[in-house]
N, C-alpha and C positions, 0 to 999 in steps of 0.2 A: 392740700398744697404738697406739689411735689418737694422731692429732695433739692433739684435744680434752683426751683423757687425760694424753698426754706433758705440756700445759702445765698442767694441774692438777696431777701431779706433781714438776715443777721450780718451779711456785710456792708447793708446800706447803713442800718440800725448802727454798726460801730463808727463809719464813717462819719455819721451827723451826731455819734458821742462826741467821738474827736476833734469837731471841727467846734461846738459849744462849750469844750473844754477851752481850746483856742480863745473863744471868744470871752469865755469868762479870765482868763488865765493871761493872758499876751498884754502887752504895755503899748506899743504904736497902735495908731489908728488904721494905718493900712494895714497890718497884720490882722488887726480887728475884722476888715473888709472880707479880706481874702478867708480867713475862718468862717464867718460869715456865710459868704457862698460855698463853703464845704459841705457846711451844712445841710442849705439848697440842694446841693447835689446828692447829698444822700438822704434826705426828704425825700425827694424826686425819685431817688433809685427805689425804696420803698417803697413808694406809690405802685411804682412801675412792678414791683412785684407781685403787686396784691390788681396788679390787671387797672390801675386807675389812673388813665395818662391823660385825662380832662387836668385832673386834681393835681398829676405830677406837672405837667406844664404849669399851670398857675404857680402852684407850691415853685415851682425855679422860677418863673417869673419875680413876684414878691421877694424872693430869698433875695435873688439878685438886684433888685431895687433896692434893698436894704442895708446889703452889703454897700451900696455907692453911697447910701448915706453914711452910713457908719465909718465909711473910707476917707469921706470927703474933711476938706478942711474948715469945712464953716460947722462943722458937729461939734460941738462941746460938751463934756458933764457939767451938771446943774450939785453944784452943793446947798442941799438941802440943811434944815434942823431939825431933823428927827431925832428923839432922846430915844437911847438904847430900851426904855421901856415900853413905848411905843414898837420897835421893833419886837422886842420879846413876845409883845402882844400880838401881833400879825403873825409870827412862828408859829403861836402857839395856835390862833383860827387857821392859820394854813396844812396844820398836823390835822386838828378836829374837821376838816373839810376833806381833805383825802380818808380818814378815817368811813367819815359818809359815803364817799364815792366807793369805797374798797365795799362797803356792806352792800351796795346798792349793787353792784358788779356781784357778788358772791351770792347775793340772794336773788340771783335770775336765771333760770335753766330756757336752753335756743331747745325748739321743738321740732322745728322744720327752717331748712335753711339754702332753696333754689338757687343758683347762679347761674347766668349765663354772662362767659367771657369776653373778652373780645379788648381792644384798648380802649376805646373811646365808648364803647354799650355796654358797661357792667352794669349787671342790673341784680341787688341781691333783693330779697324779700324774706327778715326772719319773722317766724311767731314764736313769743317771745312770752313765760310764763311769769308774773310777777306776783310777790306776796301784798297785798294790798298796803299795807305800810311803805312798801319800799318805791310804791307807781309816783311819787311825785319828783323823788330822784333818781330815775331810770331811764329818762329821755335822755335822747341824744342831740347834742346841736348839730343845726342844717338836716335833721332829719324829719319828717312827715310821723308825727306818731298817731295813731286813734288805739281811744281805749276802749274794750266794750267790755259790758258786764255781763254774766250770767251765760257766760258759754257751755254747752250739754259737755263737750271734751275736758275739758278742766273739772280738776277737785273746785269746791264750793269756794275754799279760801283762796287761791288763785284769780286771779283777772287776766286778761289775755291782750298783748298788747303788737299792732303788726308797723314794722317799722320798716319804711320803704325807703330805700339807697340809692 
């Protein structure tokens, strides 16, 4: 990634901080709306840096759907009764669940990684080295994964896993 690119990406990246701060943050539901699609839009501008403007069009599409819902007046919060221990409890699987994902990310080395650009043709193809514990949480969603065993390239404890984009 270019330099050009890196700062399209980190100013999409701040944009759709800012706009989810909005949304968690702000008190009207149109304010809500409008955050909302900031969002979207810098989702979309993300995309767009990383060459995925299938995904960035959808991605603003939905944002923007969502936004009119969120905006609209027949949206209401639902007060629930959940005791604060129940929530503690969901904190707590929600920390031990990224915990998993951080391992499952950290114990994977990209081997080979082709791209060919374009807006609408990205097409990447990584091989992807995984430690055999870690191959059940290393897929990715919407991705194609196959895993094969016993490859001559890889150390023994490795398994090789090719993920296609």
């Amino acid at each position: 990634m270019d330099s050009l690119h890196a700062i399209g990406f980190y100013v999409s990246a701040g944009i759709s901080v800012a706009g989810a701060l909005g949304v968690a943050l702000l008190q009207s539901r149109a304010s809500r709306g409008a955050s909302m699609l900031v969002v979207g839009l810098g989702l979309t501008g993300t995309y767009l840096a990383l060459s995925a403007g299938l995904a960035a069009a959808f991605a603003l599409l939905c944002y923007a759907g969502a936004a009119v819902v969120v905006a609209s007046a027949s949206y209401r919060s639902i007060n629930t009764v959940i005791t604060p221990t129940w929530r503690q409890l969901g904190a707590v699987g929600a920390a031990g669940l990224l915990v998993l994902i951080a391992y499952a990310a950290l114990s994977v080395t990209v081997i080979v990684a082709p791209k060919s650009g374009g807006l609408f043709e990205g097409v990447c193809q990584a091989t992807v080295k995984v430690a055999p514990h870690a191959a059940p949480v290393s897929a990715g969603a919407g991705s194609t994964v196959r895993l094969r065993y016993g490859i001559a390239n890889p150390p023994a404890a490795f398994s090789t896993v090719r993920i296609f984009i």
